[in-house]
C-alpha positions, 0 to 999 in steps of 0.5 A: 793411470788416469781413466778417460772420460770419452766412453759414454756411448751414443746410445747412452748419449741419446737418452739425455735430455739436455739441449744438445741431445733435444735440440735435432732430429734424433739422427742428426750428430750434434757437436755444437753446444758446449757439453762435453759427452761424459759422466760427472767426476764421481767427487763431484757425483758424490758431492751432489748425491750427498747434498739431495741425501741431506736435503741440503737445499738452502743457501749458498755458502761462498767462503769454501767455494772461494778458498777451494777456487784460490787453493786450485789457482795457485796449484795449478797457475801459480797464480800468487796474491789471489785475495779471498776479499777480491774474489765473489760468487756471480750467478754466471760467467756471462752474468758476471762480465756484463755486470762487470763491464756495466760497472766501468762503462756508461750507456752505449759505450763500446765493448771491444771484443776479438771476433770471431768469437763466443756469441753471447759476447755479442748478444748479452752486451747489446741486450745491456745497452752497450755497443759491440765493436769488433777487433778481429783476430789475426789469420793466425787466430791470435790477438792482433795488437795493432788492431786493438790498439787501433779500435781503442783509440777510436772507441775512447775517442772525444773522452767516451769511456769504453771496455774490453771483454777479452776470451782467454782462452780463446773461443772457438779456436782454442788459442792460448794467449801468451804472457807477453801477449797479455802484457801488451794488452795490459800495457794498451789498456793503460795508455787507453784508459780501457778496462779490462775484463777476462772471461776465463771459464776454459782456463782449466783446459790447456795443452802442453806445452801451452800454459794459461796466464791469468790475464790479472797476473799482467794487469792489476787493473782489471777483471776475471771470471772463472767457474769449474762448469767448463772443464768438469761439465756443469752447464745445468749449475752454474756459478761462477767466480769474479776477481777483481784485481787490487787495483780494479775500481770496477770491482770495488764499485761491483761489491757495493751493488747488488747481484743474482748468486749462484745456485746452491747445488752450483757451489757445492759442485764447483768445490767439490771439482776444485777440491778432489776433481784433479784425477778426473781432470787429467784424465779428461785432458788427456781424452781431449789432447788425443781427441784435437790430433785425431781431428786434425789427422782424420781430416787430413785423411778424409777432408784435406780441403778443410783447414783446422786448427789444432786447439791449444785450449778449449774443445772448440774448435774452428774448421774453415771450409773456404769457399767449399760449402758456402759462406754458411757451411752448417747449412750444407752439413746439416742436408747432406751429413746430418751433421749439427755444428755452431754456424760460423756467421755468428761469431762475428768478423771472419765467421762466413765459410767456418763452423765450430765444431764441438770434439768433447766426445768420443772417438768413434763419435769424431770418426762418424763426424768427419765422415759426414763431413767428406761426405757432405763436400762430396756431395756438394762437389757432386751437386756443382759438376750437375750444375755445370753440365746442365 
């Protein structure tokens, strides 16, 4: 039987120094940043320990960590034809899709991305001279075709080019976009002339009976970014894979140029999760697994007004307060609960009234956030019926 990997205590968890632990005062709970609360895969721990033995602190080496990557994809997607010449170490996963989309579009061009959606999506492309413009998702939280379609249409209008920076799996929310999904998109990206490229860091991180589909299966056009920072928690690391599918010219283009690497000690790590980190993972998916129904039940429990999504990927997750709380919910979880999650309003189109909350933690440390929770919509429910007697 797998171990799980959700039992590092609060206490433990207060000691470290990472921004999710420093960011708050030391009684607020924090479940936002993207850092899961657990110790590192011991091969992993290992891998490290040995490289600071050895003062193996050079250069990375990309060959072992791109073949230990393509050996993963096929085990795990079945994903065949992965080319070890189409795949290259990048710096970072956001790194790698703002270049990538530099490469196929031109100063100002519109990037289409499905909001409400990971921040940096936003930031990173506007800081690289690009336009954002949104495609929302469906109430469903699911990619609405005839929304991108639409938003295609008017980006390339008059000849401009434009691209396409999908999340696959999607954050926040954790929808798994299916294969006939991805196939539509494909098939829209042909007839718009609009390129391609999947950031795909939380592929490793499905529930079943849901499967990944890597969007390069569906589009031999387009461009993927993968890293094992997500699903074995190596945010301090990072470094991260771009492949480019056979047909991508955007890719090729990529090679020629020149870009920041990874880190050293972030391939090391990355190969060796790859490689030997299989156990652990399992075990993690099956904390995480448990965790999602656990949320879902202790707020049917205890805060029924919230509405949340049972993830089908990632361990973000998407809570919609309505009109409960506000437009910008945090703000009141944060008075009255001490509680710290990402602010809804920054995802973009369909952010006001939600909040992510970040359920990579232990149980108790979820029974304590929904508790805060209710606690901080009875209050509010408190403060509006002092408001109306006054």
């Amino acid at each position: 039987m797998t171990a799980d990997p959700f039992i590092v205590p609060l206490e433990r968890l207060r000691t470290r120094t990472s921004a999710k632990w420093t960011h708050f005062d030391p009684d607020v709970l924090p479940l936002w940043v993207a850092e899961m609360d657990v110790d590192l895969a011991p091969p992993v721990q290992e891998a490290l320990q040995r490289a600071v033995a050895n003062g193996d602190m050079g250069y990375p080496t990309p060959a072992p960590y791109i073949e230990a990557f393509i050996d993963f994809a096929q085990a795990r997607w079945t994903w065949g034809g992965l080319d070890a010449a189409r795949v290259t170490p990048v710096q970072s996963v956001i790194m790698g899709y703002v270049d990538a989309l530099l490469e196929v579009t031109d100063p100002g061009s519109e990037i289409l991305v499905n909001s409400p959606v990971y921040p940096p999506f936003f930031s990173y492309l506007r800081q690289a001279g690009r336009t954002v413009r949104e495609a929302p998702l469906g109430a469903d939280l699911r990619l609405d075709l005839e929304t991108i379609d639409r938003a295609m249409a008017e980006a390339t209008a008059g000849g401009r080019r434009a691209g396409y920076l999908l999340c696959n799996p999607h954050n926040p929310g954790g929808t798994v976009h299916t294969r006939a999904e991805l196939e539509a998109v494909a098939e829209l990206s042909r007839r718009h002339g609009v390129p391609v490229v999947s950031d795909e860091i939380h592929a490793p991180i499905v529930y079943a009976p849901h499967e990944f589909t890597p969007y390069l299966d569906v589009d031999p056009t387009g461009m993927a970014l993968h890293a094992a920072s997500k699903a074995w928690n190596l945010a301090s690391i990072p470094s991260a894979l771009l492949v480019g599918g056979p047909e991508s010219a955007g890719f090729d283009t990529y090679l020629r140029g020149k870009h920041h690497g990874p880190s050293h000690l972030g391939v090391i790590a990355q190969t060796a999760a790859y490689r030997e980190g299989g156990e652990w993972l399992a075990g993690m998916l099956a904390g995480l697994d448990r965790n999602r129904l656990l949320v879902r039940d202790l707020l049917a429990e205890h805060a029924p007004a919230v509405r949340f999504t049972v993830p089908e990927g990632t361990y973000l997750t998407w809570l919609d307060f309505g009109a409960t709380l506000g437009e910008v919910p945090s703000h009141a979880l944060m008075t009255h609960g001490r509680l710290a999650l990402n602010i809804g309003t920054d995802f973009g189109t369909g952010g006001a009234g939600h909040a992510r909350m970040n359920i990579a933690t232990s149980p108790a440390i979820l029974e304590e956030a929904v508790r805060r929770i209710a606690h901080t919509l009875a209050a509010a429910q408190a403060e509006g019926a002092s408001q109306v007697s006054v």
